[in-house]
N, C-alpha and C positions, 0 to 999 in steps of 0.2 A: 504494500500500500504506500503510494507517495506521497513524502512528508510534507503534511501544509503549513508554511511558515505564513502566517496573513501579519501583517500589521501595518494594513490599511488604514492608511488617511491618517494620519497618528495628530493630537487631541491639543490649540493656538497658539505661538509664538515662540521665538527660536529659543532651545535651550541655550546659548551663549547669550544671551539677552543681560541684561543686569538682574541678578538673583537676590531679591526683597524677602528677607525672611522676618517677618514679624513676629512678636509677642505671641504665645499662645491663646494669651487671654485678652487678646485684641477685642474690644467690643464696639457696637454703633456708636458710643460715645466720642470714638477717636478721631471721626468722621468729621470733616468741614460741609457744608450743606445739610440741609433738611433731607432731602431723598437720597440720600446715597444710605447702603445700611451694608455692615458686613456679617450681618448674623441673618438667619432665616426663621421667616416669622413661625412654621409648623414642623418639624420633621420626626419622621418614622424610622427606626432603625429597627430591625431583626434580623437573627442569624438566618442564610442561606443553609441549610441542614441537607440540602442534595448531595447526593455523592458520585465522584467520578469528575469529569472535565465537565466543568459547567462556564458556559459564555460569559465574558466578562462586558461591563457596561459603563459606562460614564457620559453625562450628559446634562446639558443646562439649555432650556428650551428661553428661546427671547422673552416668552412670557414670566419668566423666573422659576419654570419647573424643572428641579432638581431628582436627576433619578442614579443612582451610582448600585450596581453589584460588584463587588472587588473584593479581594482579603482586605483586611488592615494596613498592613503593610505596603501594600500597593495605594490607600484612599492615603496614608502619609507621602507617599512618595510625590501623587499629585498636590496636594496640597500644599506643598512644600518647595515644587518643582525641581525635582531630586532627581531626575532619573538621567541614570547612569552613572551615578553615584553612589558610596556608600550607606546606610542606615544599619544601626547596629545602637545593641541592648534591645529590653524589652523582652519578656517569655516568647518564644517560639511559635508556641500551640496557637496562643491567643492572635499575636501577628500574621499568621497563616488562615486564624478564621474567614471566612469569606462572609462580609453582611448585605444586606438589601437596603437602603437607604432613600426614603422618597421625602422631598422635603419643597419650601415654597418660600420663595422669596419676599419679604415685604408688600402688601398691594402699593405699586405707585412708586416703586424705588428705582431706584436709577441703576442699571446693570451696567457700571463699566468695564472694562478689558480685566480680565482676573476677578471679577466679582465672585466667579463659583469657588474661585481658590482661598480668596479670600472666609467665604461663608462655611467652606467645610473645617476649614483650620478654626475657626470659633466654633463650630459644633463637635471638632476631635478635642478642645480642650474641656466643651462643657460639657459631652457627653461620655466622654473616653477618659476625661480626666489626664488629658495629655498633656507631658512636661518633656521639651528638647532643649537643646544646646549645639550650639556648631562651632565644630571643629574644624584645622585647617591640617592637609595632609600632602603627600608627597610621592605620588603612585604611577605605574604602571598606566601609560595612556599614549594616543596615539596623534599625530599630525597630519591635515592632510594637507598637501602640495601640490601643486605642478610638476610634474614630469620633467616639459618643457616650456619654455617660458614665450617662444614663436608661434605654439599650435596647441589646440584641443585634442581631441580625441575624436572616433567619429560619431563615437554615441553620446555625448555630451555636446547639447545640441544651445546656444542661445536660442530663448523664446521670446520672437515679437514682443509679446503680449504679457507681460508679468500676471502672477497668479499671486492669491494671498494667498499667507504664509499660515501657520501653523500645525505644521506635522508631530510635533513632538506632542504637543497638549493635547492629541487626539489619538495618542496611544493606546487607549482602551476601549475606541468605541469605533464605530462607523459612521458617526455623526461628529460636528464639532461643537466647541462650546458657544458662550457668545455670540452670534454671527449674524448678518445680514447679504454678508455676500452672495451670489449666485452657486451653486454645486459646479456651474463648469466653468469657473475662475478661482474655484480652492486648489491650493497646491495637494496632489495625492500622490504617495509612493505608494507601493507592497514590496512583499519581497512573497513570491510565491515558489517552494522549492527552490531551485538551481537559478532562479531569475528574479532582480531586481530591477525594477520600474516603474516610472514616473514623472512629478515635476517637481521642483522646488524653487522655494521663493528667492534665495540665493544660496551660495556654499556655508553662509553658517548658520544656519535650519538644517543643511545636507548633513553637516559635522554633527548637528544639534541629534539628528536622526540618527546615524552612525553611534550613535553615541550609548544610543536606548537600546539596539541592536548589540553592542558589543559588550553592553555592560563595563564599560570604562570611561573617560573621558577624551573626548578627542576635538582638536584646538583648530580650526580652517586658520590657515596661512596664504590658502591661493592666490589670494589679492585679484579674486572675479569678483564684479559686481553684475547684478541681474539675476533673473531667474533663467531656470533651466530644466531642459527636458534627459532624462537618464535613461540609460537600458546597459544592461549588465549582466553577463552569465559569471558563474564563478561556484564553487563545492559552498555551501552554507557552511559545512565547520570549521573553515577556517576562518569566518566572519564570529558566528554564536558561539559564544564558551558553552553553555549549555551541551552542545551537539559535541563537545572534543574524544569525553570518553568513550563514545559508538562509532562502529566503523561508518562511515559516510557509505549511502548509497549513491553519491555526488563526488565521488573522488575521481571519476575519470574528466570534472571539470577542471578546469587552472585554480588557482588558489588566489583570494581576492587579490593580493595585492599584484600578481599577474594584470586577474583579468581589469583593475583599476587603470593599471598602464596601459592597455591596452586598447582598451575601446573609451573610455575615459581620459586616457592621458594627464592623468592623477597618480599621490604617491601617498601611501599611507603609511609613514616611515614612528617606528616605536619609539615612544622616549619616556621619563620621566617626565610626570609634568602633575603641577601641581592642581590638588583637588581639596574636597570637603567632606565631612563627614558629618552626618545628623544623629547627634548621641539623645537616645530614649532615654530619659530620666525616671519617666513615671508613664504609666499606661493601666489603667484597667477595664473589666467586661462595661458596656455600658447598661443600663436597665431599659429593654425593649420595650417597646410599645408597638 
């Protein structure tokens, strides 16, 4: 059976973005304006009790309807805009739980860009009881480059028409957050099996991307500006740690950083490079409703 690697359309704004980590116990108070509100006026939380691979979900409708299915550990990581980065402390079991999550924004509030991120980091502190700290670290992570500095590649395509961006923050759903945009001017990658394709809003939403994929951190240096269109064959384990200890049924493809030079004319060259880590202080079950 052929491995589906989906992670379509990935969930608004480049992971290299500047990374705002607020107070846990950040509340509407903090807020300049009357409408703006960082907390949600109703929300449901209950454990998901299904077992086996159950579909993950994340989502915030313009109306302000908030619906998320995740483990915990994944509702911190978007909240927090972490991914591909570390998270560590906290029990295991309970960060592994998967919850259902349906909640509703202020009537008449103003949803700006990160409003959902905003609103669930004040309901993991009031209802999760959550307490972090961030750390600064020194890790394993990757660059990406140019090749060559005269030419592209032939599948690294400039596009006319810029796409908005947000691959990362759409990590978990098939839908985005926030949005007003059109569905055929969002940027959308996959990676399905042996092949990666799409578009992205520039090289560092790409990196941003790469990043959530490789589970490490990885820095665009290309010095491209624009969006752009990708196509990319390559073994998926040499991209997902995940995949390293199975034999690849993708091994008779090139290995990414091949097929990056190749049809890309991109370098995905390893270095040290610095990151962050989100240290769990305090966590507990929250009381369902």
């Amino acid at each position: 059976m052929r491995l589906l690697l989906a992670f379509s359309a990935c969930l608004c704004v480049s992971i290299t973005q500047l990374f705002y980590v607020a107070a846990a116990t950040q509340n509407a108070s903090d807020n300049s304006g009357p409408n703006i509100r960082t907390v949600f006026e109703v929300a449901s939380i209950r454990r998901d009790l299904r077992e086996g691979l159950v579909p993950s979900r994340l989502r915030m409708s313009p109306s302000g309807r908030f619906d998320a299915r995740l483990d915990l550990k994944s509702l911190i990581r978007y909240a927090y805009r972490f991914e591909g980065e570390r998270i560590v402390g906290g029990p295991d079991t309970l960060l592994r739980q998967n919850y259902i999550i349906s909640a509703t924004a202020v009537q008449g509030a103003v949803l700006e860009k990160d409003a959902d991120r905003q609103m669930l980091k004040s309901l993991l502190a009031d209802r999760f009881a959550l307490k972090v700290r961030l750390e600064s670290e020194t890790r394993d992570g990757m660059v990406l480059r140019r090749e060559r500095a005269d030419r592209l590649g032939p599948n690294l395509i400039r596009r006319s028409i810029p796409c908005d961006g947000g691959l990362v923050e759409r990590a978990f759903s098939n839908t985005t957050s926030v949005s007003t945009v059109p569905d055929a001017e969002r940027c959308s990658i996959a990676m399905r099996n042996e092949r990666m394709r799409g578009s992205v809003k520039d090289m560092a939403e790409f990196a941003g991307y790469l990043s959530v994929q490789a589970a490490k951190p990885v820095r665009d240096e290309t010095g491209l500006e624009g969006s752009y269109s990708i196509d990319v064959t390559f073994d998926p384990a040499t991209l997902l740690p995940f995949l390293r200890p199975t034999v690849s049924p993708y091994a008779a493809y090139p290995k990414v950083s091949e097929a990056f030079k190749d049809s890309l004319g991109l370098r995905l060259d390893t270095e040290r490079t610095p990151g962050r880590v989100l240290v769990i202080e305090h966590v507990e079950s929250p009381t369902e409703n």
